[in-house]
FIFIVO-291845 format. One record per atom (N, C-alpha, C): residue in three letters; x, y, z. Coordinates in steps of 0.001 Angstrom, whole numbers, padded with zeros to 6 digits, always signed. Layout:
REM residues N
alaXYZ
...
REM end
This chain:
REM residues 291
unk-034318-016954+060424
unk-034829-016156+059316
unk-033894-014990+059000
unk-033199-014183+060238
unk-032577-013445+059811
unk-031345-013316+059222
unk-030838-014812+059656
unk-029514-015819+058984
unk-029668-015885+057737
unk-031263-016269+057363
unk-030919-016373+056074
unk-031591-015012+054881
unk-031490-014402+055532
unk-031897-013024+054516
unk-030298-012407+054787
unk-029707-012544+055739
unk-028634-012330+055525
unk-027422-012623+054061
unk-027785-014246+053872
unk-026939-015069+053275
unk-027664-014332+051921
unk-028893-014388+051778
unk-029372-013742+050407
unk-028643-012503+050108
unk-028717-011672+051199
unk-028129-010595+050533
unk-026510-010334+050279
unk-025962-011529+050752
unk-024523-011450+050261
unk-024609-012075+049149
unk-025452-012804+048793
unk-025188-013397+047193
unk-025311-012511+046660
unk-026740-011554+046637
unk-027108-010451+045800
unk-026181-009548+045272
unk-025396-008941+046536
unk-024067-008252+046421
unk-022786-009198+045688
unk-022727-010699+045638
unk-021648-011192+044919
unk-021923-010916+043414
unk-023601-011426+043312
unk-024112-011292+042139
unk-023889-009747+041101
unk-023852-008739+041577
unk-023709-007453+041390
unk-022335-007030+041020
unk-021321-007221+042208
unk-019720-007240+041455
unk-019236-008215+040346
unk-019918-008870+040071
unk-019928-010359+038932
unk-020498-009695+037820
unk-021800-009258+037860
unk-022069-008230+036528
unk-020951-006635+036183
unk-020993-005710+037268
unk-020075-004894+036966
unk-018549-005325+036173
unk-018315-006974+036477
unk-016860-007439+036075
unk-017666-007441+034445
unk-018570-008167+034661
unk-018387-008412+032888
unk-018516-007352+032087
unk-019494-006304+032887
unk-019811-005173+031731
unk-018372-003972+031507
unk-017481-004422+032753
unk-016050-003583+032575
unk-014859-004800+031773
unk-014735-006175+031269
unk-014886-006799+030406
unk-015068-006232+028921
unk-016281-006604+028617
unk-017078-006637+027223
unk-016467-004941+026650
unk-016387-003501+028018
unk-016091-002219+027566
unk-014899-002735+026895
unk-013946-003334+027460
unk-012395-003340+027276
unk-012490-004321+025767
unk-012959-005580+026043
unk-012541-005669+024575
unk-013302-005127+023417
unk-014496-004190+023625
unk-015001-003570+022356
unk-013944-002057+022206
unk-013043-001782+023668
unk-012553-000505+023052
unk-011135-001123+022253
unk-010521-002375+022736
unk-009661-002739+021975
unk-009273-003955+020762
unk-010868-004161+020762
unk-011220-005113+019252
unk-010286-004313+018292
unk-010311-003463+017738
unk-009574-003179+016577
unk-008186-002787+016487
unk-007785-002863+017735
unk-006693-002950+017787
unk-005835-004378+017556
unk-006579-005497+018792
unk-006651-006718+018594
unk-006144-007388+017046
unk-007498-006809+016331
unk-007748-006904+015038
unk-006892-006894+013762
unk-006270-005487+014208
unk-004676-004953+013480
unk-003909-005577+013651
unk-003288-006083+014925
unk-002359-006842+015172
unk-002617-008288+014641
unk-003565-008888+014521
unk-003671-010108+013936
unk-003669-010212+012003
unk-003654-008555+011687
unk-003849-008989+010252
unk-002378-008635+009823
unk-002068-008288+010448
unk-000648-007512+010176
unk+000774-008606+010105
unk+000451-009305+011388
unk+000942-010706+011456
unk+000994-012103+010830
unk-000447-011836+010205
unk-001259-012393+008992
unk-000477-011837+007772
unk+000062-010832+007231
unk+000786-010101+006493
unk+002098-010294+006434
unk+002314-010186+007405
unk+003875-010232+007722
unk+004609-011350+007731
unk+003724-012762+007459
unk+004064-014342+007098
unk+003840-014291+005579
unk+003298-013026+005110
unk+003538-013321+002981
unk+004568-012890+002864
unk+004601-011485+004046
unk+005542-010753+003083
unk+006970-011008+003620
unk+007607-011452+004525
unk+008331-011621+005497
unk+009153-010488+006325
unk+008104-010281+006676
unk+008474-008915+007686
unk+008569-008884+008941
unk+009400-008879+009804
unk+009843-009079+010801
unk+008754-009023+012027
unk+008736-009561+013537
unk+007891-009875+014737
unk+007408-007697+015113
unk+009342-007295+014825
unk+008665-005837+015509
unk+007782-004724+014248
unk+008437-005523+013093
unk+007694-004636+012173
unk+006181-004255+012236
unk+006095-005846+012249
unk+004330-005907+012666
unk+003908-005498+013953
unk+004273-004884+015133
unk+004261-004641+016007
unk+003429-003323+016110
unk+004888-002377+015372
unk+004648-000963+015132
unk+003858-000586+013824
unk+003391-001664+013471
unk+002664-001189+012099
unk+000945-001480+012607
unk+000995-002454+013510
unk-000462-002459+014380
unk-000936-001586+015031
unk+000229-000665+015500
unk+000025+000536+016154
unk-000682+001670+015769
unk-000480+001205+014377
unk-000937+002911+013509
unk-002125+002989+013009
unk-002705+001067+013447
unk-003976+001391+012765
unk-004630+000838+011567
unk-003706+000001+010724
unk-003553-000544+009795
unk-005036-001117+009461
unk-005093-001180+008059
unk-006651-001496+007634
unk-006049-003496+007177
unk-006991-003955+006624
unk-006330-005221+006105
unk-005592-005366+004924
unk-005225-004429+004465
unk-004129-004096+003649
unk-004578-004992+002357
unk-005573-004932+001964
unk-005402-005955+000590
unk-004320-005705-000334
unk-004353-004442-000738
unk-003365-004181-001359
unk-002087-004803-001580
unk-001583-005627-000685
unk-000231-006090-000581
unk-000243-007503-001400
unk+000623-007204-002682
unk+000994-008566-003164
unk+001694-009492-002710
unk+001608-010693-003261
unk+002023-011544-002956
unk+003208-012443-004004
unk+004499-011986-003376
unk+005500-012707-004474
unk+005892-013991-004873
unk+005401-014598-006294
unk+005738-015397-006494
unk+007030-016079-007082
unk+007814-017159-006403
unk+009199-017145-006587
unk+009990-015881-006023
unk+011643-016098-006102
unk+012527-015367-005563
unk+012742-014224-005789
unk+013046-013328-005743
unk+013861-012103-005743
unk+014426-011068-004645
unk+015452-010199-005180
unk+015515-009325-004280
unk+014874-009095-003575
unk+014954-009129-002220
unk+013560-007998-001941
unk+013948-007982-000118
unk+013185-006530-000216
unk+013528-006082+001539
unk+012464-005369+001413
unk+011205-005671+002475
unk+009595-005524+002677
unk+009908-004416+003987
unk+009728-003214+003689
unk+009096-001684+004737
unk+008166-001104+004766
unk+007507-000984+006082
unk+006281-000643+006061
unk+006317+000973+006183
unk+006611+001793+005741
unk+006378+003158+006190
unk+004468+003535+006290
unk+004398+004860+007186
unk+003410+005216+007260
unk+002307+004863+006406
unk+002251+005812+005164
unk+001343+005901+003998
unk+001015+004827+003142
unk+002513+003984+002814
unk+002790+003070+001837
unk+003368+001948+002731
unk+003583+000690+001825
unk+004536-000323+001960
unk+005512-000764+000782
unk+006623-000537+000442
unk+007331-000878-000184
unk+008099-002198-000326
unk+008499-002796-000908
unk+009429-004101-001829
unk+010412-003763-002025
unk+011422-003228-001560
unk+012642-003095-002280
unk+013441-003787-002756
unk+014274-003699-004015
unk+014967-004115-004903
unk+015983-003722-004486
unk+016881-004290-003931
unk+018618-003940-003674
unk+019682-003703-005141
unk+019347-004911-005701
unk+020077-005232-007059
unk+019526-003978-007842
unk+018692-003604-008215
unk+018103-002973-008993
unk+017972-001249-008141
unk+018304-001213-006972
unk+017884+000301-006511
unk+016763+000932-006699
unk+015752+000420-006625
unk+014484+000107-007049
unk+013556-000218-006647
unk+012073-000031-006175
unk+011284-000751-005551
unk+010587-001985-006538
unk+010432-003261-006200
unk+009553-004452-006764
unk+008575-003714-007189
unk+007641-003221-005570
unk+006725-002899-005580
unk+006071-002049-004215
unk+005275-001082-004511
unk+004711-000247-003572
unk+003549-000381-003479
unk+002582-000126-002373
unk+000894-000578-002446
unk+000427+000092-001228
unk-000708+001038-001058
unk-000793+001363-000200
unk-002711+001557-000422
unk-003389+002313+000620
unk-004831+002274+000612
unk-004811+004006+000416
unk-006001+004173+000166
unk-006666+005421-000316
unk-008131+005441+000044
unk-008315+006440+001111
unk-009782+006717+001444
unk-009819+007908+001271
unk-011326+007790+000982
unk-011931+009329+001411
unk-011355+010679+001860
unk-011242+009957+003335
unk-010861+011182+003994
unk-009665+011666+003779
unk-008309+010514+003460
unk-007208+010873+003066
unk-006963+011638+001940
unk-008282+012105+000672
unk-007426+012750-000447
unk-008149+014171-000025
unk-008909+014325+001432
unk-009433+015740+001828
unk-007814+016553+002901
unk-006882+015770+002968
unk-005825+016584+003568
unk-005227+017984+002912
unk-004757+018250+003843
unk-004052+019608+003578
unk-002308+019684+003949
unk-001643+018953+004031
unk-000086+018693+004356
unk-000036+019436+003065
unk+001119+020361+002830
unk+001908+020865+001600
unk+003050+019741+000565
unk+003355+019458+000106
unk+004399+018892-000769
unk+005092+019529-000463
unk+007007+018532+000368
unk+007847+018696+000584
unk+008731+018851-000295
unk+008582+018181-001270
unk+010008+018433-002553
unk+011511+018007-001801
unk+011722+017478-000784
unk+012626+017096-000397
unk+012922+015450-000584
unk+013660+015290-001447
unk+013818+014065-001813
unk+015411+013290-000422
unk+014559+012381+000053
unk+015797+011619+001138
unk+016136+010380+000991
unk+017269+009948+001007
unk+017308+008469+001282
unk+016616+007655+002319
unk+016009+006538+002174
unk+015478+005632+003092
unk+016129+005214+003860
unk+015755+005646+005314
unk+016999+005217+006321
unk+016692+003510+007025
unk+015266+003278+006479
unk+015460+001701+006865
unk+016317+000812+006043
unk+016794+001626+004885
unk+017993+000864+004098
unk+018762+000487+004444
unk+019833-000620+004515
unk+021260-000220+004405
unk+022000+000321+003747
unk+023723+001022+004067
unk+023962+001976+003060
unk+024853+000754+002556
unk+025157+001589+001600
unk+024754+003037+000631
unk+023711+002912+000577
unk+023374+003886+000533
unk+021505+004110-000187
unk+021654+005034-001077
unk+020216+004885-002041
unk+020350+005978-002971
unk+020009+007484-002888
unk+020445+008466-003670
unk+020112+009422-003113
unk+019372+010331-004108
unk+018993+011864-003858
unk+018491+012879-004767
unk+019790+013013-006018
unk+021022+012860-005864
unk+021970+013403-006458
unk+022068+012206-007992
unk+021305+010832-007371
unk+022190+010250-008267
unk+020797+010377-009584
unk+020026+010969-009488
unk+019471+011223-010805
unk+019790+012924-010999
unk+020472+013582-011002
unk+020450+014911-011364
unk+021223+014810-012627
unk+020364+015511-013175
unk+021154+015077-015054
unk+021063+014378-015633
unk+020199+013224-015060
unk+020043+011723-016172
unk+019455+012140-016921
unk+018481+012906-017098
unk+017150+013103-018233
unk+016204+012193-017704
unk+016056+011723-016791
unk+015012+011246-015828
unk+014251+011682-014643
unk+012907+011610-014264
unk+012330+012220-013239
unk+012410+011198-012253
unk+012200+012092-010789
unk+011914+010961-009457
unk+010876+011093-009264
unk+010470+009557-010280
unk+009120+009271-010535
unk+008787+008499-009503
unk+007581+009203-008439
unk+006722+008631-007442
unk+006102+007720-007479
unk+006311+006393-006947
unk+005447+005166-006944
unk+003748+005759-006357
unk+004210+006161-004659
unk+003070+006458-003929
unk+002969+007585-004036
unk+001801+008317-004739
unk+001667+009531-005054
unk+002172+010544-003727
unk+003028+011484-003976
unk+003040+012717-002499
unk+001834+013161-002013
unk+000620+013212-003747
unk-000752+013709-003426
unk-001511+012875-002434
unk-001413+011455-002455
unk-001758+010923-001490
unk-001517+010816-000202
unk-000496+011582-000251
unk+000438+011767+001786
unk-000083+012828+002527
unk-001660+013885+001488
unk-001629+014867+002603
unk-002653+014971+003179
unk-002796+013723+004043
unk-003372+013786+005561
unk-002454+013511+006591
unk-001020+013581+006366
unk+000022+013466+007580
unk+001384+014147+007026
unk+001927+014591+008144
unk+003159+015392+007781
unk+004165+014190+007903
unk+004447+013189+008411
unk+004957+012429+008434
unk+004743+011405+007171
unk+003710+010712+006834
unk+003354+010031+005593
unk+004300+011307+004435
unk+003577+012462+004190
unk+004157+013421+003174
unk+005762+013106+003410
unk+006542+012933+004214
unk+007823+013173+004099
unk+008744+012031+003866
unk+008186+010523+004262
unk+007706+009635+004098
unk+007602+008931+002442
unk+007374+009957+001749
unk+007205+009468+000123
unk+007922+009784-000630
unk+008844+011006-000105
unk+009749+011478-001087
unk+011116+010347-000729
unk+011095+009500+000377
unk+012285+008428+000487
unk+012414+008434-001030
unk+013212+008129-001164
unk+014269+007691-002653
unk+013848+005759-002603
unk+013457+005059-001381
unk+013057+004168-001974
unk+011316+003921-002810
unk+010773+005033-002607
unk+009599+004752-003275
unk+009770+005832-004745
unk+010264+005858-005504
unk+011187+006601-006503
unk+012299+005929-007634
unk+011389+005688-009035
unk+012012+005299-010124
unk+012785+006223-010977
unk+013495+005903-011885
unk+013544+006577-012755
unk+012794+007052-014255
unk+011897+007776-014542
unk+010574+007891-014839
unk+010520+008886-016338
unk+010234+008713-017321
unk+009903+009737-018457
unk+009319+010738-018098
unk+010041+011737-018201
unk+009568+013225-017606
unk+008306+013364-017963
unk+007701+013177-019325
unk+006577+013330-019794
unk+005551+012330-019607
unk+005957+011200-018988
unk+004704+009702-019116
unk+005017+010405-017528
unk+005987+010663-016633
unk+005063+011195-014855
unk+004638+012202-015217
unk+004776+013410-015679
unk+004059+014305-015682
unk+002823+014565-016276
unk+002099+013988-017408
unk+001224+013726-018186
unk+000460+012654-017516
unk+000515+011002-018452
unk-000156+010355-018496
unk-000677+009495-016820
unk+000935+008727-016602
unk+000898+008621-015057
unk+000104+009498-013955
unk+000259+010923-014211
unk-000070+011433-013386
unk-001406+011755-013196
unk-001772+011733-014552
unk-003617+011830-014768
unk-004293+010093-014640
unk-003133+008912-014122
unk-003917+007874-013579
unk-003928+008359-011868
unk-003061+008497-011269
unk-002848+009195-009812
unk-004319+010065-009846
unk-004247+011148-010369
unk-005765+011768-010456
unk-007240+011032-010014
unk-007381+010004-011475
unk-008130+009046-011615
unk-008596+008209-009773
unk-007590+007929-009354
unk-007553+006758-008448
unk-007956+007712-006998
unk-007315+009297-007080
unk-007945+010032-005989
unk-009574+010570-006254
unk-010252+010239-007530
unk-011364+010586-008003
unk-011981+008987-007600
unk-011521+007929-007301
unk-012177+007214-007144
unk-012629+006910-005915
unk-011550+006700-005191
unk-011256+006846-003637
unk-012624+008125-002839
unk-012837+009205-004019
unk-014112+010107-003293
unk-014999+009314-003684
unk-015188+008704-004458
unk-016514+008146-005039
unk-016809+007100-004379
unk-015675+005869-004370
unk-016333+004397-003609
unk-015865+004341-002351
unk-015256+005335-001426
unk-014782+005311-000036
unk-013083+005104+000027
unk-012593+003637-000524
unk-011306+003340-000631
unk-010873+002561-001515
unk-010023+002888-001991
unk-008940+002101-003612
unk-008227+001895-002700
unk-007608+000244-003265
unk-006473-000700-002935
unk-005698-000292-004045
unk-004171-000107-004054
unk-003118+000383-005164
unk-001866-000030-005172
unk-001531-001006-006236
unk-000285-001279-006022
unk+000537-001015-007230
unk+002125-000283-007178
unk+002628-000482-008864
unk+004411-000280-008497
unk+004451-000608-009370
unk+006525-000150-009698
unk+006634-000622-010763
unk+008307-000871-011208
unk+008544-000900-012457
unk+008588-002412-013183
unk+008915-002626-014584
unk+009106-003977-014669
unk+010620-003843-015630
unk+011656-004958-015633
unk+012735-004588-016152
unk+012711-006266-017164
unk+012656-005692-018330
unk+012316-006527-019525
unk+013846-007179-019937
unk+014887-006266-019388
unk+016622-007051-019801
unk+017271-007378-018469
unk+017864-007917-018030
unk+018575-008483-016561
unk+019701-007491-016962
unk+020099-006283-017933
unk+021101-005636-017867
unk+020486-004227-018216
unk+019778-003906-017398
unk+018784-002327-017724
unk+020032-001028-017947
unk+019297+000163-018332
unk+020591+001001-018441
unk+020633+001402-016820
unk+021580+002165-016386
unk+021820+002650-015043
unk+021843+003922-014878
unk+022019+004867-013992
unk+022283+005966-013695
unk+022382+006289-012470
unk+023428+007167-012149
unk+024452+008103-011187
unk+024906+006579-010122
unk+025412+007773-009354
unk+027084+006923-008683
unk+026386+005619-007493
unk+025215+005447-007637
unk+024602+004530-007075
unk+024027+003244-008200
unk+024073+003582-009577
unk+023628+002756-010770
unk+022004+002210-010484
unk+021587+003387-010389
unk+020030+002633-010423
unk+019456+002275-011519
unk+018890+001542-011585
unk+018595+000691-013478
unk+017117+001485-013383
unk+017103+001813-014546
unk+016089+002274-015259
unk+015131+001238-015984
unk+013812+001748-015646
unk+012883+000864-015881
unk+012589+000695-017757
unk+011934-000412-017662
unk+011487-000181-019342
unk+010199-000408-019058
unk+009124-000451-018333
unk+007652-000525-018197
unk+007532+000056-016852
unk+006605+000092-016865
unk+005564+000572-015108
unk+003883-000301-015315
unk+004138-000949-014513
unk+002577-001350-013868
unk+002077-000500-012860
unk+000366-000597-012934
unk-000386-000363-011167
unk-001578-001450-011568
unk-002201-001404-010676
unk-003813-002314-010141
unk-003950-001402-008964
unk-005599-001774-009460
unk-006256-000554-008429
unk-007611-001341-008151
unk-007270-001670-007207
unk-008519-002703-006174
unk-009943-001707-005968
unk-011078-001583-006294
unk-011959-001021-005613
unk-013057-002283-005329
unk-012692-002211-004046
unk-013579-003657-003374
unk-014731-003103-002399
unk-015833-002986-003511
unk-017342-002315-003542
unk-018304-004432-002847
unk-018490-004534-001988
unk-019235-005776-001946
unk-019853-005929-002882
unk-021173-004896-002988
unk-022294-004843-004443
unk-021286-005346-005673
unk-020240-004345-005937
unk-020021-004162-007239
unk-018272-004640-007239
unk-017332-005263-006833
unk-015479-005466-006644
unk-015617-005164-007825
unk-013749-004586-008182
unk-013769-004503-009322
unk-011897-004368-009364
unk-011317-005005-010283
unk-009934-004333-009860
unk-009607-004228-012004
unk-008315-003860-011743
unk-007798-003137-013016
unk-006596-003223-013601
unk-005950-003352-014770
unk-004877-003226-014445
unk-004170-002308-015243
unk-003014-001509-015635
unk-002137-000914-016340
unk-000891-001372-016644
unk-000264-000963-017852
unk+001021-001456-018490
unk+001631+000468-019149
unk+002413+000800-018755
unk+003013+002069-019602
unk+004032+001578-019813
unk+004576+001677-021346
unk+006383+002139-021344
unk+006675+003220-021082
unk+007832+002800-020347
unk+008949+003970-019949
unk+009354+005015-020663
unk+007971+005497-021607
unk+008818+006473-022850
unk+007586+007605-022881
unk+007989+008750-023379
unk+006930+010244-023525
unk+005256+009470-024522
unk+003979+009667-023692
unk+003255+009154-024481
unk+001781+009961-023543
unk+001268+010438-024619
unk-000115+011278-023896
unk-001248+010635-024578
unk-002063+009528-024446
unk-003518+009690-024643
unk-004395+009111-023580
unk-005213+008592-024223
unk-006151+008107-023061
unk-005789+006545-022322
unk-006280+007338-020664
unk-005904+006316-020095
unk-006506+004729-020252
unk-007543+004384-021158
unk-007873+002942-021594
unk-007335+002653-022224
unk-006153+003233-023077
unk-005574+002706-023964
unk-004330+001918-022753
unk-003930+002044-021590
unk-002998+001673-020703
unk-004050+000533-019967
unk-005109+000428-020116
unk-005906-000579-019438
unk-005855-001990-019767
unk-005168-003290-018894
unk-005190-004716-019057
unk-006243-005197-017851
unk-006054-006589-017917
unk-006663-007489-016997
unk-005342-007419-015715
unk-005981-007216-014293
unk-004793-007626-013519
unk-004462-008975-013861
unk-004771-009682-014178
unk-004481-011006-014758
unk-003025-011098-015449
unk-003305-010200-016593
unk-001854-009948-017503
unk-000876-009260-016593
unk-001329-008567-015836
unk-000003-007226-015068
unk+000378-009222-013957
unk-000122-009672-014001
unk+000638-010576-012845
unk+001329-011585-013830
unk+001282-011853-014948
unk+001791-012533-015940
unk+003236-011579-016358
unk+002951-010600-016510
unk+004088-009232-016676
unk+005150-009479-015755
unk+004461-009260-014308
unk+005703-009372-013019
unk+005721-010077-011910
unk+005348-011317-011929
unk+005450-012737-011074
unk+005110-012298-010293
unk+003684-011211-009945
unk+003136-011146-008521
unk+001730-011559-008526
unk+001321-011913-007318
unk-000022-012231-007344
unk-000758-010915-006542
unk-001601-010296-007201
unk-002118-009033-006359
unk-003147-009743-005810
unk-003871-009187-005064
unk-004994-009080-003936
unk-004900-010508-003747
unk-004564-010981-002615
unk-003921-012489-002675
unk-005618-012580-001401
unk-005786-011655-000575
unk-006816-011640+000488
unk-008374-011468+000140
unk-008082-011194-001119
unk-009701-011260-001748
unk-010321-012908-002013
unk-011668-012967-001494
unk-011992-014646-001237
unk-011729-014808-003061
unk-010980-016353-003172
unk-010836-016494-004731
unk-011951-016417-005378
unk-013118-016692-005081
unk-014402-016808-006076
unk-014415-014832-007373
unk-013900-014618-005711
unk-014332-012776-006365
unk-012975-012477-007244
unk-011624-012913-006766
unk-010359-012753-007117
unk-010518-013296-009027
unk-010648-013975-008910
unk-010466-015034-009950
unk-011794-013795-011452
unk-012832-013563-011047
unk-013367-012882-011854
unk-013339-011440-012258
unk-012771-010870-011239
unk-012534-009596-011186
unk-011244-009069-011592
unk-010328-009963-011102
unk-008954-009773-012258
unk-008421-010334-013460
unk-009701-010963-014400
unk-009470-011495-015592
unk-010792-010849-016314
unk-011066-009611-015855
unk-011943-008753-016714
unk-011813-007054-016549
unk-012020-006606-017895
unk-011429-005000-017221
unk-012333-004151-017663
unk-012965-003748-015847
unk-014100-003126-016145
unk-014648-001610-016704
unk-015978-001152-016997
unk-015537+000010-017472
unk-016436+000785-016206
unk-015512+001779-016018
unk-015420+002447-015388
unk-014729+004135-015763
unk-015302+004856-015236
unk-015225+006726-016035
unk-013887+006922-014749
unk-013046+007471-015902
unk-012436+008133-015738
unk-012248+009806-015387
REM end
């Protein structure tokens, strides 16, 4: 009898380190599910966009949401895919230029306080030459911000981060300072309202021989697109815009298309991760929504 109350109580005790395993288990992968998580969407990402094993590595690191935002290019072009902090950029080699930039916008990100650097740098994930602050001084062109700076200030790093010269067109002083800039507004007014805007835009070049400017020849755009994802379950909704490259102030519906047309404009497919049922209706209608 006492043999076997013995044997019971060593099971009891096996039984006991067998639960402590699972419940120190189940801690570990609920503290590193989302990490897990990142790394699998990122990788998932990084087969559209073709971005390298370590890119996706260090871009899982930071946290990354599922990035809808990121288009999807159809057919060839230039292009060299960087993930910086805030944004992700497309770069255009031929053109000195980004394809395209796209990044997310929450809430909490348009409550930062980082200052605006005004320091415009070359992108050092480039190769050189790269372009620089110098080669627009005097064009009669602005370094017109793809990813708003306003959007960089919840990190001092993101903020410094945007002034790269690769997220930076050459821009109508008056369509960035005016109209453009009161859509930037718009999209941080939305971002408080529905939690997070998906955002993607750059330029579109209507001649294969654009004009150029300074000792790097960056071609100057003749249009600018964005789309602006707000993916509400209740309510998705995305958008699209067309500006020319020229001085023009009214209202921003008058710049309002179907993302439908902006992907007809520039051989991209936006929100490629939205299930098609929702994709397909939401970017061949343009909703109204207050500005």
């Amino acid at each position: 009898m006492a043999r076997k109350g013995k044997k019971k109580s060593g099971g009891g005790l096996k039984g006991f380190i067998l639960l402590v395993i699972l419940i120190a288990g189940a801690l570990y992968v609920h503290q590193n599910r989302e990490k897990v998580f990142s790394t699998e969407t990122v990788q998932a990402i990084g087969s559209q966009t073709g971005t390298t094993g370590a890119e996706e590595t260090a871009s899982a690191n930071t946290g990354l949401s599922l990035q809808l935002e990121i288009p999807k290019t159809v057919g060839k072009r230039d292009e060299m895919v960087i993930r910086h902090l805030g944004y992700t950029v497309s770069y255009n080699n031929f053109y000195k230029t980004p394809n395209w930039v796209a990044w997310e916008l929450t809430r909490q990100e348009t409550e930062g306080d980082e200052e605006r650097t005004n320091k415009f740098l070359p992108d050092p994930e480039l190769p050189e030459p790269r372009v620089t602050t110098s080669d627009y001084t005097r064009s009669g062109y602005d370094r017109g911000h793809m990813a708003p700076a306003a959007d960089m200030k919840w990190s001092s790093r993101a903020m410094k981060e945007s002034f790269y010269m690769s997220n930076i067109c050459p821009q109508n002083r008056k369509l960035n300072r005016d109209d453009w800039g009161d859509l930037e507004e718009s999209c941080r007014k939305w971002a408080e309202k529905y939690g997070t805007v998906h955002i993607a835009c750059g330029p579109i070049y209507d001649t294969k021989s654009p004009k150029r400017i300074g000792k790097s020849r960056v071609a100057v755009p003749d249009r600018f697109f964005k789309v602006v994802l707000i993916y509400n379950r209740k309510n998705p909704m995305a958008m699209g815009f067309l500006f020319d490259n020229k001085a023009h102030h009214q209202n921003l519906k008058n710049y309002m298309v179907t993302v439908d047309k902006v992907e007809e404009e520039t051989g991209l497919d936006f929100f490629p991760k939205v299930p098609d049922s929702i994709e397909e209706r939401i970017e061949s209608t343009v909703p109204d929504i207050a500005f």
